[in-house]
Structure formats: structure tokens, C-alpha cells
C-alpha positions as CSV (number, residue, x, y, z in Angstrom):
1,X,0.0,0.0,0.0
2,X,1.3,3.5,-1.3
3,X,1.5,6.4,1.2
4,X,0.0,9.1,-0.6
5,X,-1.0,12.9,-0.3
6,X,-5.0,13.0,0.2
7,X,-4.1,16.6,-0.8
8,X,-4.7,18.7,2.7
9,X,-3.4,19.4,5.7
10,X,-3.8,18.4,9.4
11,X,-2.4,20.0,12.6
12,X,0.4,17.9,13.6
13,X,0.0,16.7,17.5
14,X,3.6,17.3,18.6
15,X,4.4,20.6,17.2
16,X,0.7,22.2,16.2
17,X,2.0,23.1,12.8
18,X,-0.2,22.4,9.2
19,X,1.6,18.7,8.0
20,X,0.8,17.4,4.8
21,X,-2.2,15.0,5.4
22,X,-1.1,11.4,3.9
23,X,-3.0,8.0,3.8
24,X,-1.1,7.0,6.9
25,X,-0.6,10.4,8.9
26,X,-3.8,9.9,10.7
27,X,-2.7,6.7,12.2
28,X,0.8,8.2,12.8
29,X,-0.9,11.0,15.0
30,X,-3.6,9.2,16.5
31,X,-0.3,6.7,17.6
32,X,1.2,9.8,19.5
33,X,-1.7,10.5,21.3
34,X,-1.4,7.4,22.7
35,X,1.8,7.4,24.0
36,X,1.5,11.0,25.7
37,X,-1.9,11.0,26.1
38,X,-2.7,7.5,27.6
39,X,1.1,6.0,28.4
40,X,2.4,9.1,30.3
41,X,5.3,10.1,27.3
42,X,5.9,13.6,28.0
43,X,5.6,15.3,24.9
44,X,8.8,17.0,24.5
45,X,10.5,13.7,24.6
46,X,9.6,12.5,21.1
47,X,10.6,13.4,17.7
48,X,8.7,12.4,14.4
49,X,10.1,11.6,11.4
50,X,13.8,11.6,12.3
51,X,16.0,10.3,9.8
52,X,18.5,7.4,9.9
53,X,21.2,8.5,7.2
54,X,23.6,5.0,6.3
55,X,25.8,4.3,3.7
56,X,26.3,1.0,1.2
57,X,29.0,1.0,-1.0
58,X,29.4,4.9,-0.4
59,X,26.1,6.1,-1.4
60,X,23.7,7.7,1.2
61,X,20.3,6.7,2.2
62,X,17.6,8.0,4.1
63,X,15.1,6.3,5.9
64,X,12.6,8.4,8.1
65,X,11.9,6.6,11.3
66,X,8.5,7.9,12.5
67,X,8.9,8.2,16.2
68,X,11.7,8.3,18.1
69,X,11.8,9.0,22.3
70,X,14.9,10.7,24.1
71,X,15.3,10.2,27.5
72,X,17.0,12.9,29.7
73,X,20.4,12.9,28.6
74,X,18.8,13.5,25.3
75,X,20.1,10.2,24.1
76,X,17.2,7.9,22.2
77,X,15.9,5.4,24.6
78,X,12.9,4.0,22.4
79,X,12.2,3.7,18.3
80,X,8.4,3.3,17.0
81,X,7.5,2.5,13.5
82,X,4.4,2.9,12.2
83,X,3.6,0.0,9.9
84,X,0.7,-0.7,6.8
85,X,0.7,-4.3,6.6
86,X,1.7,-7.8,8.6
87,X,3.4,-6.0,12.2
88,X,5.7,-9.3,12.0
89,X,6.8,-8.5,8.6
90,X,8.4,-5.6,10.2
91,X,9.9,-6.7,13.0
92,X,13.9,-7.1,11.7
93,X,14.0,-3.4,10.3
94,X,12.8,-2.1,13.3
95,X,14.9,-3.8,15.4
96,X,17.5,-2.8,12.7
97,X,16.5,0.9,13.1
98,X,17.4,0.7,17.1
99,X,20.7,-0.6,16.6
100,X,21.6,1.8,13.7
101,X,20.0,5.5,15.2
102,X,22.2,8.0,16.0
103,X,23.2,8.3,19.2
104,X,21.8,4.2,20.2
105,X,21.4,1.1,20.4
106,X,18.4,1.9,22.2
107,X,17.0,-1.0,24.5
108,X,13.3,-1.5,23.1
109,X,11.9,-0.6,19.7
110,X,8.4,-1.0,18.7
111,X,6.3,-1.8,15.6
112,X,2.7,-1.4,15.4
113,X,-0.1,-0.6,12.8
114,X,-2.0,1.0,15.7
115,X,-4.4,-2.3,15.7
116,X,-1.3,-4.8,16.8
117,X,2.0,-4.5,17.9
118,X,5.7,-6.4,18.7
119,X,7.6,-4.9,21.5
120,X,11.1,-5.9,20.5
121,X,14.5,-6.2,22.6
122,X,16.5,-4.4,20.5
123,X,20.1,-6.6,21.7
124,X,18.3,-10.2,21.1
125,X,16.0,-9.2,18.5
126,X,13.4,-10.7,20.5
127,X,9.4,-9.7,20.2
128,X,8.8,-9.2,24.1
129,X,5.1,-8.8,24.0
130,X,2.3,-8.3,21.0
131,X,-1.0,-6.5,20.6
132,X,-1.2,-3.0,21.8
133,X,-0.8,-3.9,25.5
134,X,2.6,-4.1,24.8
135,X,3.1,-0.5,24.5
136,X,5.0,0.5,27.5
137,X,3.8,3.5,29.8
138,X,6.6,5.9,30.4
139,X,7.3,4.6,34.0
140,X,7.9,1.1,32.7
141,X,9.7,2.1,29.5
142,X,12.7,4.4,32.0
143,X,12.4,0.9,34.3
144,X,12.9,-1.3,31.2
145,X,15.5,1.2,29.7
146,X,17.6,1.3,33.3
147,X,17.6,-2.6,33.6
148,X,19.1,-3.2,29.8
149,X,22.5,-2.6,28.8
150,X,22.5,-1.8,24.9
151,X,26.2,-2.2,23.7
152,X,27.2,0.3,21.3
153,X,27.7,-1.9,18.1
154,X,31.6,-2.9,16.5
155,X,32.1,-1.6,12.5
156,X,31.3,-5.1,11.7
157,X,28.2,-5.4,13.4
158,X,27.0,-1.7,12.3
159,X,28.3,-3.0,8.3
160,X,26.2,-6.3,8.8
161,X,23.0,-4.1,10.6
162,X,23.0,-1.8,7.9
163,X,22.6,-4.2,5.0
164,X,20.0,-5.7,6.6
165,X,18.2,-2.4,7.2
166,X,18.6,-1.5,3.5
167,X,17.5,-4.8,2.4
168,X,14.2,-4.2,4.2
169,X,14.0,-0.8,3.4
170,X,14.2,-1.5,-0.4
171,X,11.4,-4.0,-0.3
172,X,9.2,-3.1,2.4
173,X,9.9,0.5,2.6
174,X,11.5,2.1,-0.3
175,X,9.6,0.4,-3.5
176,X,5.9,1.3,-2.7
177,X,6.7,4.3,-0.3
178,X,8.9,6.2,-2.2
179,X,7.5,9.4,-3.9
180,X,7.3,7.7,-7.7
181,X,6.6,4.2,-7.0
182,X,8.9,1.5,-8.7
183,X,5.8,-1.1,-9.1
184,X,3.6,-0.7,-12.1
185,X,0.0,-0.6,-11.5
186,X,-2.1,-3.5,-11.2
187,X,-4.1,-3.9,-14.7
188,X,-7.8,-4.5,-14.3
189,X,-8.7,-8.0,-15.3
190,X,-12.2,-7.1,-15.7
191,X,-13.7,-10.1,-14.0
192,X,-12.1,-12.0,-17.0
């Protein structure tokens, strides 16, 4: 499924600015409302959309990651991808995308489409807990975050991450997400 401009505008729930209203930016905000609104997040802790920037074979991509949480040292303590599709499809690029952020590993990463969700321990690559009970509160993601000891990763490990990452990103994210899609359009078979 294509994220697309429905062609208006919405006010965006962290920063109260006009965003571009997209066929998954309702989810996205209605996502963040639950974590500060019903889990406790404090507002000014998260950050949409920021970007994980990696190389292969010295060309640069880009891969938004559409939330990410900062604990107090203003280090990232928790990833959250939105997903349209299977949540267990995701699962490896997102636990990918807590490894590889700037400033991480972070201890916990998350994937939901707002109706499901895999908690994932980011070091064992484990899912943790599923459905959307698994979304931490903020008490119990700081508890979960002091018990864990992320280990920053060796150029070999952040090499090996990374293709991964761009692997997933090229099939799940990059060829029906992008701006001009790379599929062609289904033809109509006209019930024949």
C-alpha cells in the first residue's frame, strides 16, 4: 500500500504546525496521542520523522523513522514505526533501526499498525510482547530502559545491521513508499 497525499493538511500533534495530510498520517498522530496522552510520554521527549542516514558502498540513504523517544540525557531510549501491513513482517527493520540511530542502540523498539504491535528487545532481536498492551507506559519504559544494557555496536556489526536495514528498506519501505513508485499498477482483469 502507497502512502499518498490525500491533498490537505492536518495539525500535527507534537508541534501544532499544518503537515501534509497522507493516507497513513492519521494513524501516525492518533499513535502519538497514545503514548503521551494514555502511556504518560511527555511530549517533548519525542521526535517524528527523524532520519537514519547510512551508507552501502558509499552512497547515502535515508530512511525516516517515524517516532523516536529521548530520555533525559537527550540520548534515544525508544524507536516506533508505524507500519501498513503484517506487524511481523516488520519486526527485523525495526529492530535494525534501534541498533543503527544516532546516538543508540536503544534497548526497546516498537512496531505497530495501531491495531497490533511487537515490542522488540532491540540486543536479542526478541518480540517481548504483542498487541497494543505491549506499549510501555513511560514509568515502565525508563524501568525497562535502566535494567538493559545496549552495547554500542563494532564496524562489523553496524556494516552487517545496515545491510539488513537497507535490504528491508528496499522491499518493504523504499519500492511502494517512495515518492514515484517502482511497481507498475495493477491492470484490471475485468472479471475476466
Amino acid at each position: 500500500m502507497h502512502e499518498t497525499s490525500l491533498g490537505g493538511t492536518l495539525r500535527d500533534y507534537l508541534t501544532g504546525e499544518e503537515i501534509d495530510e497522507t493516507t497513513f498520517e492519521e494513524f501516525r498522530q492518533a499513535l502519538v496521542r497514545l503514548l503521551v496522552e494514555e502511556k504518560g510520554y511527555p511530549r517533548e521527549r519525542i521526535r517524528a520523522k527523524v532520519s537514519l542516514t547510512y551508507c552501502i558502498d558509499g552512497e547515502e540513504f535515508e530512511r525516516p523513522l517515524d517516532f523516536v523517544v529521548y530520555g533525559e540525557n537527550d540520548a534515544p531510549v525508544f524507536v516506533v514505526i508505524f507500519c501498513a501491513g503484517n506487524v511481523g513482517s516488520f519486526e527485523r527493520e525495526t529492530v535494525c533501526a534501534g541498533r543503527l540511530i544516532e546516538g543508540g542502540p536503544v534497548a526497546y523498539a516498537l512496531v505497530t499498525d495501531t491495531m497490533n504491535a511487537s515490542l522488540l528487545d532491540v540486543r536479542t532481536g526478541e518480540v517481548v510482547a504483542t498487541g497494543m498492551n505491549a506499549v510501555p507506559d513511560w514509568d515502565s519504559l525508563l524501568d525497562m530502559v535502566r535494567k538493559a544494557d545496549p552495547q554500542p555496536l563494532t564496524d562489523e556489526q553496524r556494516q552487517r545491521q545496515t545491510r539488513v536495514f537497507h535490504a528491508y528498506c528496499g522491499f518493504l519501505f523504499g519500492t511502494c513508499c517512495s515518492e514515484s513508485c517502482s511497481l507498475p499498477p495493477q491492470k484490471d482483469s475485468g472479471g475476466e
